[in-house]
C-alpha positions in Angstrom: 64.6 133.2 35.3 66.7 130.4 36.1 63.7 128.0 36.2 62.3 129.7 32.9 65.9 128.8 31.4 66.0 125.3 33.0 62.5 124.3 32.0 63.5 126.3 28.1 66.3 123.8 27.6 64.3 120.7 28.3 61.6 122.2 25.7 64.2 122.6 23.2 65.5 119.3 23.7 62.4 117.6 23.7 61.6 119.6 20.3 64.9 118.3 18.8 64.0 114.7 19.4 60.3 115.0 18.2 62.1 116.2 15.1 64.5 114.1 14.9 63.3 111.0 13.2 62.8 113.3 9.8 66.3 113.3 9.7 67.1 110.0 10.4 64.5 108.1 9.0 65.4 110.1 5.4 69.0 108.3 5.9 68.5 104.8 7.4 66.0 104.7 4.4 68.1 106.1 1.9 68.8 103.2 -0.8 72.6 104.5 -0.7 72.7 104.3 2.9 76.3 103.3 4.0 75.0 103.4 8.0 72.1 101.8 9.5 69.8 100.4 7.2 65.8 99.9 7.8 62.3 99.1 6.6 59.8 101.4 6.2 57.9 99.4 9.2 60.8 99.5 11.4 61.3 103.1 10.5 57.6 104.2 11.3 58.2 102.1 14.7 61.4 104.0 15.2 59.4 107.5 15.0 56.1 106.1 16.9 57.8 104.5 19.8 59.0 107.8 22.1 54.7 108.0 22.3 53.9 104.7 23.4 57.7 104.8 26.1 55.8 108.4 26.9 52.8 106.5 28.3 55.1 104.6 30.5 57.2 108.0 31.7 53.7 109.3 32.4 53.0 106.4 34.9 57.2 106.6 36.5 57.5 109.8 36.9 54.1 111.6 37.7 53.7 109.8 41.0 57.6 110.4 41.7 57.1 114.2 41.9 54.9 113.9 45.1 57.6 111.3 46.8 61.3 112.7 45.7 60.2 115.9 45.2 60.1 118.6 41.7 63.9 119.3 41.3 65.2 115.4 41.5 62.8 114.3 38.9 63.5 117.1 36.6 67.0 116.1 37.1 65.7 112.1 36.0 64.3 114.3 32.9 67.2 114.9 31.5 69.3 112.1 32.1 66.8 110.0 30.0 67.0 112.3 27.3 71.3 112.6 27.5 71.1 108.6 27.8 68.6 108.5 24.8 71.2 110.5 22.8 74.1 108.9 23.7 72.7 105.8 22.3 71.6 107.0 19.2 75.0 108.8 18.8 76.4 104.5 19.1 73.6 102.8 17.6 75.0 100.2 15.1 71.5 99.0 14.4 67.8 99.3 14.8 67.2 97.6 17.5 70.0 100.3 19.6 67.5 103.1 18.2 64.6 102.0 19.2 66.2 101.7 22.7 66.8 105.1 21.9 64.3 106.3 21.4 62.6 104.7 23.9 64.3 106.0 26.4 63.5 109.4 24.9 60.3 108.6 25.4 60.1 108.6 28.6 60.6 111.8 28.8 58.0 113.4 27.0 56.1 113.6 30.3 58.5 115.8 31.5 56.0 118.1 29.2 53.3 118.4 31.7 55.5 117.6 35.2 57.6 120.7 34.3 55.1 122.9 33.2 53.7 122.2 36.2 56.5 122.8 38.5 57.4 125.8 36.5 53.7 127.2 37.7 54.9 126.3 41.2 58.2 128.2 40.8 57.3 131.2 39.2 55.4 134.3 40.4 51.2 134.7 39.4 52.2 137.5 37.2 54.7 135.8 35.1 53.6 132.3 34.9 51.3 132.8 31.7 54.2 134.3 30.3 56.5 131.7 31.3 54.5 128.6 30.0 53.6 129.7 26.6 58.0 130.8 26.5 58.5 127.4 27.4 56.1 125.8 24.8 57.2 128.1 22.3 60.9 126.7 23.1 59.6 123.2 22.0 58.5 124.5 18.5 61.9 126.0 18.1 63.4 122.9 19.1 61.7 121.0 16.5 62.6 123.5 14.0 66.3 124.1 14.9 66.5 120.0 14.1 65.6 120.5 10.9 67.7 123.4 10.1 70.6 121.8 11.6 69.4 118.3 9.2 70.6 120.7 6.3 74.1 120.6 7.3 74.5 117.9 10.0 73.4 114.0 9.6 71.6 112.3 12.6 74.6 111.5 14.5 76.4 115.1 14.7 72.6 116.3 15.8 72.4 114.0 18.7 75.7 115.3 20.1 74.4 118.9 19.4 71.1 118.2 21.7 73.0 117.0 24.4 74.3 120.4 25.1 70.3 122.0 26.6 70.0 119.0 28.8 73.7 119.1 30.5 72.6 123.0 30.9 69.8 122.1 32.4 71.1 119.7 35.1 73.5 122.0 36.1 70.8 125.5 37.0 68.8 123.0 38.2 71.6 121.7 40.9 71.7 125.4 42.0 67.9 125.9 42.4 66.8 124.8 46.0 63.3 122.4 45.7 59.7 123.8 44.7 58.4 125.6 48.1 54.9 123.3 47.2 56.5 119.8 47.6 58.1 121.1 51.2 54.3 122.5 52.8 52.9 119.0 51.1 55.4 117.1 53.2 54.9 119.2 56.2 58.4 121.1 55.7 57.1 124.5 56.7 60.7 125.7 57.7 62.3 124.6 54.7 58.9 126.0 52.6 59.4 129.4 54.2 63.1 129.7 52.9 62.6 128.2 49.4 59.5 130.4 49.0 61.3 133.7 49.8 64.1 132.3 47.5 61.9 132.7 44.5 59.2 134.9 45.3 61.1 137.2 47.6 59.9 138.6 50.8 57.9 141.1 50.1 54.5 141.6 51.7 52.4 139.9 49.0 54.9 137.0 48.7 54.4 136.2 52.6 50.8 136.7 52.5 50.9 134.0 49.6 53.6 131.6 51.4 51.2 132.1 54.7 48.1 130.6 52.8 50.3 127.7 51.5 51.4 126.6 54.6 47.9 127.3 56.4 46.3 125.2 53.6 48.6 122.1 53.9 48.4 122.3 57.4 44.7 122.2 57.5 44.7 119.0 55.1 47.4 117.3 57.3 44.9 117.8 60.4 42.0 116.5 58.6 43.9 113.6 56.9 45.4 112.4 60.3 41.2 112.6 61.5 39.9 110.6 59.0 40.0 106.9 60.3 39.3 105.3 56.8 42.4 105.1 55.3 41.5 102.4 52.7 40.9 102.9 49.0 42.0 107.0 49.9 44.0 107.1 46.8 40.7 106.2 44.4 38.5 108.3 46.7 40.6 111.1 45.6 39.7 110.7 42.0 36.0 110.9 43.1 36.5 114.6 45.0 35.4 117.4 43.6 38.2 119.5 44.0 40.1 116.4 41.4 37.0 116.1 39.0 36.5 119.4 38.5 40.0 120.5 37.5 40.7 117.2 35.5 37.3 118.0 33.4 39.1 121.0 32.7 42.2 120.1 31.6 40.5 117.1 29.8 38.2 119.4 27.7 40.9 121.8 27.2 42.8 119.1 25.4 40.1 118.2 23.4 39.4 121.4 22.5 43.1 122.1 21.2 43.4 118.6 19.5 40.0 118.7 17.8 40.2 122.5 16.8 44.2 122.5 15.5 42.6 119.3 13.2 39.9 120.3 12.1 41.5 123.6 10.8 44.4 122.2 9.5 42.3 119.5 7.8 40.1 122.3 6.2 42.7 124.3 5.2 45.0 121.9 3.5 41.6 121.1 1.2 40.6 124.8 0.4 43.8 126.3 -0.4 46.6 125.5 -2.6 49.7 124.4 -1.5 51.8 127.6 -2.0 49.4 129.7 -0.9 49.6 127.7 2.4 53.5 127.8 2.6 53.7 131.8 2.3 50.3 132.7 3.6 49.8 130.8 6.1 54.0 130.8 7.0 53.6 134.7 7.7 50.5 134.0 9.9 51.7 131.4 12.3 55.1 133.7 12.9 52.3 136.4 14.0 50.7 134.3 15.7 53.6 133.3 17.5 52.9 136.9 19.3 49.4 136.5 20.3 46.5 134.8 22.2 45.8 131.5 20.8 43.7 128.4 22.2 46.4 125.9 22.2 48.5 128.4 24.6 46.0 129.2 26.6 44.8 125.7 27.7 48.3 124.5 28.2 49.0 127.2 30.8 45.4 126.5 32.5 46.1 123.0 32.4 49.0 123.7 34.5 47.9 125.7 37.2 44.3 124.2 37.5 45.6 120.7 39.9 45.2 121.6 43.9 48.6 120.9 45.5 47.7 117.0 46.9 45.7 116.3 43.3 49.3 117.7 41.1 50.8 114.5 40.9 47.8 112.1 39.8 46.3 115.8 37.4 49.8 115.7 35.8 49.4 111.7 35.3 45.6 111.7 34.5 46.2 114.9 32.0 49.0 113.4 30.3 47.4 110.3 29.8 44.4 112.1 28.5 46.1 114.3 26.1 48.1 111.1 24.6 44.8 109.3 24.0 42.5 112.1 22.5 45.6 113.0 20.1 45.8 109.2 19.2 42.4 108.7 18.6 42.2 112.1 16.4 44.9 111.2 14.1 43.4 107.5 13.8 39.8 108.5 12.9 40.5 111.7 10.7 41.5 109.3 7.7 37.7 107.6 7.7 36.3 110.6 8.5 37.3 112.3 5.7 36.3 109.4 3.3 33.4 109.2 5.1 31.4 112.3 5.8 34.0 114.1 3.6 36.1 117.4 4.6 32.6 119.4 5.7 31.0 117.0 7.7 34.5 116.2 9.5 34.8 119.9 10.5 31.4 120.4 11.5 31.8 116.9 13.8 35.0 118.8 15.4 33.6 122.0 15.5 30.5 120.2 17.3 33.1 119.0 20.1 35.0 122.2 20.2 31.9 124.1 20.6 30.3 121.5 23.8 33.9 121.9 25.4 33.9 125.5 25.6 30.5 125.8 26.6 31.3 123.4 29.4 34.5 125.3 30.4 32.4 128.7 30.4 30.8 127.6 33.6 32.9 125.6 35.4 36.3 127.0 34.5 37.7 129.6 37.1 40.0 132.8 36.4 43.8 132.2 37.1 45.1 135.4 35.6 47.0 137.1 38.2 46.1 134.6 41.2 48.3 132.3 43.3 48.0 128.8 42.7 46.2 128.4 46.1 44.0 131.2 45.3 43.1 129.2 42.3 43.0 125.9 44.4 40.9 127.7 47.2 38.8 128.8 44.5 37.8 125.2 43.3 37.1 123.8 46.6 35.0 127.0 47.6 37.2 128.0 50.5 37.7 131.5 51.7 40.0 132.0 54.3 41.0 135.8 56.3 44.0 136.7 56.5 43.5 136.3 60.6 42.0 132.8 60.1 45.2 132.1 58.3 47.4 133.1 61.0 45.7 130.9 63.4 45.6 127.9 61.6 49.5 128.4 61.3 49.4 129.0 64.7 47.2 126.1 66.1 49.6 124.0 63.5 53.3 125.2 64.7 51.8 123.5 68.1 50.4 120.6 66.8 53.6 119.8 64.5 
């Protein structure tokens, strides 16, 4: 729970500052502005920047998860984001928000790396649970901005959105570091006790920590075998057991990108705009409540990545996503003058429809399995329970 609640006030302050810009664009654009005032293009740069600085926090901080570990860079999360609102809580003029924002930015990674380490954290049962909690977080986020907007202006809400992060910091201080990073670095000890800290002891949990440990050790044998060590980090991206899961998580994205659009698009053309507000208002809250795509291939995306592949799959996802969602939004506009509202939704419905029939052959079960159940899955190993105990064995002598 404490990672859930950690990873929950991240979400919720990543939803505030996605939001944000509606209420402060409306007032440094506001013709009786006494504050900050701006052009519309240095307003629409203001609200665009945190994705392009996000591209950049993508690059910094993906890598950094497999060198200083889950729990420091969470902590880097948040101190981007309490910097970010800092500044906009001084800014005197548009060039201190776009810094601000910028910094912001950066953080929007965080989006992926956390989801990931919350996969890493939390137990098979409740880590479908726990990512669609945590994304659900972020929509609340974004709408608790634009409830407080009624009251507040920008200023008071960047002091408000401080608050989640400094929580954050502080559980996360208390949580020892993601069992995971310590068998990747050959840690075992300190993998043993972190595991047991958040899975408990119990005789599943040490069957599961036992085929962590015997897996990394079995890639630390056959790494230090190999003699090629040139160009390793781009042979990597050639391996199955990285294609495989990043065609995944690259068709899920396209999938929830290209089918949220295309819906939206043929909605907001077939129905009138009240019957949308009400309607359609009562049908997302009980939606809220069940299955949908765009949940379901966030959590997959997360738990997809073998151990040694998480940082690059978090990096090469991320990027991915950013991209796809880009181009959508770019295109939609000359599609829709174009080939008009039907041909745009059968063109997306097309690509939806490839994408699915893709995953249905290549995409694994993860309900209910360990992430190196999953992992194990994807490279087509199968190891015994006695087979794991010797190669922990043979490894406690060799390390």
């Amino acid at each position: 729970m404490l990672v859930l609640t950690s990873g929950s006030c991240y979400s919720l302050g990543i939803g505030i500052s996605l939001a944000h810009p509606s209420a402060l664009n409306a007032a440094i654009l506001s013709p009786n502005a006494t504050d900050i005032k701006a052009t519309i293009d240095q307003a629409s740069w203001i609200a665009s920047i945190q994705g392009f600085s996000g591209l950049i926090g993508f690059f910094v901080f993906a890598p950094l998860i497999q060198i200083l570990g889950r729990k420091p860079v969470n902590i880097l999360f948040q101190i981007c984001l309490i910097i970010g609102w800092i500044l906009l809580f001084i800014s005197k003029s548009v060039t201190m928000l776009l810094i601000a924002k910028f910094m912001q930015g950066l953080s929007i990674g965080g989006l992926i790396v956390i989801g990931l380490t919350i996969s890493e954290f939390t137990h098979r049962n409740k880590r479908g649970v726990f990512l669609t909690i945590k994304k659900t977080v972020l929509s609340f986020g974004s709408l608790l901005c634009h409830c407080l907007a009624l009251y507040y202006d920008w200023r008071r809400i960047a002091e408000v959105a401080i608050i989640p992060h400094v929580l954050a910091i502080i559980i996360i201080t208390f949580c020892p570091e993601s069992p995971s990073f310590y068998a990747v670095k050959g840690k075992y000890s300190d993998c043993m006790k972190s595991f047991v800290w958040y899975h408990g002891d119990s005789y599943e949990s040490k069957r599961e920590m036992n085929s962590l440990i015997a897996a990394q050790m079995e890639r630390r044998c056959n790494k230090q075998k190999r003699k090629d060590k040139k160009f390793r980090w781009f042979k990597k991206l050639l391996r199955r057991d990285f294609l495989i899961p990043f065609l995944i998580a690259t068709l899920a994205t396209i999938a929830v990108d290209f089918s949220a659009l295309c819906i939206s698009t043929l909605v907001i053309k077939s129905f009138k705009r009240r019957t949308i507000l009400f309607k359609f208002g009562t049908l997302s809250i009980a939606l809220m409540y069940s299955v949908t795509l765009s949940e379901v291939c966030f959590t997959i995306s997360m738990e997809i990545f073998p151990l040694e592949h998480r940082a690059i799959g978090s990096l090469t996802t991320g990027i991915a996503f950013t991209l796809f969602y880009a181009i959508t939004m770019k295109i939609v506009p000359l599609m829709i003058i174009r080939m008009g509202v039907g041909g745009t939704y059968f063109v997306f419905s097309l690509c939806v429809t490839i994408c699915l029939a893709i995953l249905y052959y290549i995409l694994p079960e993860t309900k209910d399995k360990s992430l190196q159940e999953i992992e194990d899955e994807i490279k087509g190993i199968k190891r015994t329970d006695a087979e794991i105990e010797l190669i922990i064995s043979n490894g406690a002598r060799n390390f």
